[in-house]
C-alpha positions as a Python dict, from the first residue, in 0.01 Angstrom:
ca = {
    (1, 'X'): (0, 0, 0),
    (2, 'X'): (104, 304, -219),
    (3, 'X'): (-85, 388, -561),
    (4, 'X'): (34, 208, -905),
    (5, 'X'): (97, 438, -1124),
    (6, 'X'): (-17, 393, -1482),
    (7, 'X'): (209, 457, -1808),
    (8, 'X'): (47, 751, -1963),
    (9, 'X'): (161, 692, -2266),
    (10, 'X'): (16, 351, -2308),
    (11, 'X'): (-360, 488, -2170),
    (12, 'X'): (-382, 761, -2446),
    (13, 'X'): (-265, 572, -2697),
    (14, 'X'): (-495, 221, -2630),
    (15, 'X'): (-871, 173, -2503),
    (16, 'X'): (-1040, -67, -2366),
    (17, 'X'): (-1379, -223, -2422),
    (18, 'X'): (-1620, -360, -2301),
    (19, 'X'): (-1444, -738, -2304),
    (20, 'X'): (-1162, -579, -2109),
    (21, 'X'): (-1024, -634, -2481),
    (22, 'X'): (-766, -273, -2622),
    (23, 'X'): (-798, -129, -2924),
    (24, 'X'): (-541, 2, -3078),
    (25, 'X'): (-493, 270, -3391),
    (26, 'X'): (-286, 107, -3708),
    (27, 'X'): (23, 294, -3793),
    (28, 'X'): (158, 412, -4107),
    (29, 'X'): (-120, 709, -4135),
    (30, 'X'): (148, 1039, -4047),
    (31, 'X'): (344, 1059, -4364),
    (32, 'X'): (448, 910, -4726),
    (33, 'X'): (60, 867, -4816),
    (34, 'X'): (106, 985, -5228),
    (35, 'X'): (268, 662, -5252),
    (36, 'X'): (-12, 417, -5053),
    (37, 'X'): (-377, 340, -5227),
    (38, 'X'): (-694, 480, -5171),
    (39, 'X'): (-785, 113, -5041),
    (40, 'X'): (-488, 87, -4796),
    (41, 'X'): (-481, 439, -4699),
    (42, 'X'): (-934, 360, -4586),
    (43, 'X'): (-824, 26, -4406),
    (44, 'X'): (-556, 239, -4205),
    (45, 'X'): (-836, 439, -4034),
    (46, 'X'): (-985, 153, -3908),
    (47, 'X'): (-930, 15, -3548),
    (48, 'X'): (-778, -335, -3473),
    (49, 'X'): (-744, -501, -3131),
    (50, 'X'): (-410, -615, -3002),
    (51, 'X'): (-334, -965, -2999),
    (52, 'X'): (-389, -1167, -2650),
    (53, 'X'): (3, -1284, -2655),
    (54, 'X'): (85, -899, -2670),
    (55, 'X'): (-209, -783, -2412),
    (56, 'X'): (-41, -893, -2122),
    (57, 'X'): (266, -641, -2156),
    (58, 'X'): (25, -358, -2216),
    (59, 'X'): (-205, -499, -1879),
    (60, 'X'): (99, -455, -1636),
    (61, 'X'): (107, -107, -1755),
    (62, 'X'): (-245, -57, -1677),
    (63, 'X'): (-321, -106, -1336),
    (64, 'X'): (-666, 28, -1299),
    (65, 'X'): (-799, -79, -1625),
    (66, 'X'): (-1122, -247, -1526),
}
């Protein structure tokens, strides 16, 4: 049986914890921030885990995950 290999690009963008759960980073942080408020621009640095229905895509991409 030959190795999976695992899409790179997924693993350094998502983590996983502890409840085989990812995290993910919230987008909309890179650019166009004079616009956005203080309050939006704090909640952007915050973490958020991907919803189960979308998990599953990210999973197949992640072979050796656990």
């Amino acid at each position: 049986m030959y190795k999976l290999k695992t899409n790179q690009s997924i693993a350094k963008r998502f983590k996983v914890t502890s409840n085989f759960k990812l995290i993910r980073r919230k987008s909309s942080k890179s650019h166009l921030l004079q616009k956005k408020s203080s309050k939006r621009k704090r909640n952007l640095r915050k973490t958020s885990i991907v919803d189960l229905c979308d998990q599953s895509n990210f999973v197949k991409n992640l072979p050796y995950i656990n």
